[in-house]
C-alpha positions in Angstrom: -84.9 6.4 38.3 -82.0 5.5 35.9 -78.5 6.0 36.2 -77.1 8.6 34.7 -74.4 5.5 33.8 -77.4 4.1 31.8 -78.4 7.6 30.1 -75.2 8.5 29.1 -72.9 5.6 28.5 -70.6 6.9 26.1 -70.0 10.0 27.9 -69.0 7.7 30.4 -66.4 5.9 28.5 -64.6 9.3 27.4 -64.6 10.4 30.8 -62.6 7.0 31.6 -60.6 7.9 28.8 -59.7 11.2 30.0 -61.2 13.4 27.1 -62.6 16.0 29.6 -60.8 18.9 29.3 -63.4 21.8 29.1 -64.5 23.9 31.5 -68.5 23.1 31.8 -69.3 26.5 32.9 -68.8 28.0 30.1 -71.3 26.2 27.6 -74.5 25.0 29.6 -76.6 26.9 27.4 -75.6 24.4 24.6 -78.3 22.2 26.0 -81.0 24.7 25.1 -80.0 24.7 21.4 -78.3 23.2 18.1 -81.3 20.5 18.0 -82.2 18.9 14.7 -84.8 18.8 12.9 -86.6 16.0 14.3 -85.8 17.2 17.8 -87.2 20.3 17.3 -90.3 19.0 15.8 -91.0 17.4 19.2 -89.7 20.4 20.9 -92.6 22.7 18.9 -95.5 19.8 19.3 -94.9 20.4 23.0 -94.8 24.0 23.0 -98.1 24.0 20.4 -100.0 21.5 22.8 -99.2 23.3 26.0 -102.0 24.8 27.9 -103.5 25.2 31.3 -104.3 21.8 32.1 -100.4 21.2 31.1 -99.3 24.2 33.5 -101.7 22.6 36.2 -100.5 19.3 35.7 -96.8 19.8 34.1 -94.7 16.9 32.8 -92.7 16.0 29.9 -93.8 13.7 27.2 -91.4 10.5 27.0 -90.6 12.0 23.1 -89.4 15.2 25.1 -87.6 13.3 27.5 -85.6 11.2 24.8 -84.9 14.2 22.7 -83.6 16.5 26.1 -81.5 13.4 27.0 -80.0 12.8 23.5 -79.3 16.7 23.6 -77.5 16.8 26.9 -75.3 13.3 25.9 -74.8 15.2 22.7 -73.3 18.2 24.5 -71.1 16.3 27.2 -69.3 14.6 24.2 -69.0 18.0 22.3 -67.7 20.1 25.8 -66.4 17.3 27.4 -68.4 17.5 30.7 -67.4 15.2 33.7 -70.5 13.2 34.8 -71.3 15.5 37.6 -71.4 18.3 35.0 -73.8 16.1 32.9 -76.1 15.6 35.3 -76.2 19.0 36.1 -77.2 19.7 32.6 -79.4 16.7 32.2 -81.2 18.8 36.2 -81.3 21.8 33.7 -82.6 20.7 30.4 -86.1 20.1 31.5 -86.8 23.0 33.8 -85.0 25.8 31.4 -87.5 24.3 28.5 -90.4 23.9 30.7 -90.0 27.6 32.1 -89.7 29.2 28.2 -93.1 26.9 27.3 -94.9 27.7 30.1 -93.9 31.7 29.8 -95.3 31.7 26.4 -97.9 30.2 26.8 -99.0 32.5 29.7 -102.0 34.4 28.5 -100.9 37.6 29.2 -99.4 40.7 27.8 -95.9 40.8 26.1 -95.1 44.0 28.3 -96.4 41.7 31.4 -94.3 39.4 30.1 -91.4 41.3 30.2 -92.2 43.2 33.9 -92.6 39.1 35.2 -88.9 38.5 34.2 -87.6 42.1 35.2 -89.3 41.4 38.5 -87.8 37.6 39.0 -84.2 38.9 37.7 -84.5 41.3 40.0 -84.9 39.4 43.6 -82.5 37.2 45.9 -82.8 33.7 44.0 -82.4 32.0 48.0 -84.8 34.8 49.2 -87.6 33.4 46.5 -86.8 29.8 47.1 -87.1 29.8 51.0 -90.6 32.2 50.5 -92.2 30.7 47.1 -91.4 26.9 49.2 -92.8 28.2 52.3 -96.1 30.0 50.1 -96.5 26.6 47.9 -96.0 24.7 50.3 -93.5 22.9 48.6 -90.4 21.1 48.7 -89.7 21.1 45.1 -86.4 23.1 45.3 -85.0 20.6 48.3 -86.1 23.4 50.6 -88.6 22.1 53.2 -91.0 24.1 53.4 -92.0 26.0 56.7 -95.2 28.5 57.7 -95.3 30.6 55.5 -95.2 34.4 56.5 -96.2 38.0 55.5 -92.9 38.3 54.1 -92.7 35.6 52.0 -96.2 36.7 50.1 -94.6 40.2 49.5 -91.6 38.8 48.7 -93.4 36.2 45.9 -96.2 39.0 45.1 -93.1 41.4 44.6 -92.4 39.1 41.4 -95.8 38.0 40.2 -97.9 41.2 40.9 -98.3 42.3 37.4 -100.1 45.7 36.2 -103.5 44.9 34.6 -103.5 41.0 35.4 -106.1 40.1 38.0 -104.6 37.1 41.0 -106.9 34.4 39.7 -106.6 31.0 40.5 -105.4 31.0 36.8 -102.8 33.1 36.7 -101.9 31.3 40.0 -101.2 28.2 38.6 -99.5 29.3 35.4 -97.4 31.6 37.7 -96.3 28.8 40.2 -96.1 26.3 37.2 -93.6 28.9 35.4 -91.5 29.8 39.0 -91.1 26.3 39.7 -89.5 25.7 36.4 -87.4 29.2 36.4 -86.1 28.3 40.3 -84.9 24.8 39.2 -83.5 25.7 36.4 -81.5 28.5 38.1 -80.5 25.8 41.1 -79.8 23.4 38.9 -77.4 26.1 36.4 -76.0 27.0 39.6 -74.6 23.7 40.5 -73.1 23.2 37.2 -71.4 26.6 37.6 -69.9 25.2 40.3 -68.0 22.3 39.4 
């Protein structure tokens, strides 16, 4: 894996230079917009090709990758972010994209739609994690994952149980491709909160 000293080298040098005077809180969702043109033209051939192959097998062209890094070096420079707050961002990029893709691409309902996010706004976010780990099996979220109990379906079926969409194998995998995208983005939004 590269450095983020290699992604982001002339973030770097303003950081040496002491140019860091913003508060990265406050503009992390810069990341998720002001792209060009060209950037978004790679942006929409993603979202256009995405499908459930993609959601079973997700990963980011290296077109994607390019324009999320440029966008994320673009945004330290602008806010000023200390490396740790860049790499937070460059954690959050990805995962906040994936998750708005892969929720559109869903093939359900907008009203389904909108119960699935009222329902995942509306649980613990270390609750989910520990469950949807232990569930998937997974130790995606740097969770590892334990046996997974009656509580932990409820409390993952208490998000993805939908009205009028049958728990297919489907629906499964679009589901645990979108939740896997929507916890690291939140754990990864979280950490650059916190510095």
């Amino acid at each position: 894996m590269a450095s983020i000293r290699l992604l982001f080298p002339a973030v770097l040098l303003e950081a040496a230079l002491g140019s860091f005077p913003a508060a990265a809180e406050e503009n992390l969702d810069c990341v998720a917009g002001g792209f060009s043109d060209a950037q978004q033209e790679v942006i929409e051939a993603f979202r256009d090709g995405y499908d459930f192959e993609s959601a079973r097998n997700p990963s980011a062209t290296p077109e994607l990758v390019a324009v999320l890094r440029e966008r994320v070096g673009q945004c330290a420079a602008e806010h000023g972010w200390s490396e740790e707050a860049t790499a937070a961002a460059a954690r959050y990029a990805g995962p906040a994209l994936f998750a708005d893709v892969i929720l559109q691409a869903m093939p359900i309902e907008p009203l389904q739609k909108f119960e699935l996010l009222t329902n995942y706004e509306e649980v613990d976010r270390s609750a989910l994690i520990a469950a949807f780990s232990a569930v998937a099996r997974t130790d995606a979220f740097g969770v590892t994952p334990r046996e997974a109990t009656d509580a932990d379906r409820a409390m993952v079926d208490s998000v993805v149980a939908i009205d009028g969409v049958p728990m297919q194998f489907e629906y499964g995998v679009w589901l645990g491709a979108w939740l896997t995208a929507s916890l690291n983005r939140d754990i990864a939004a979280e950490r650059f909160e916190a510095l």
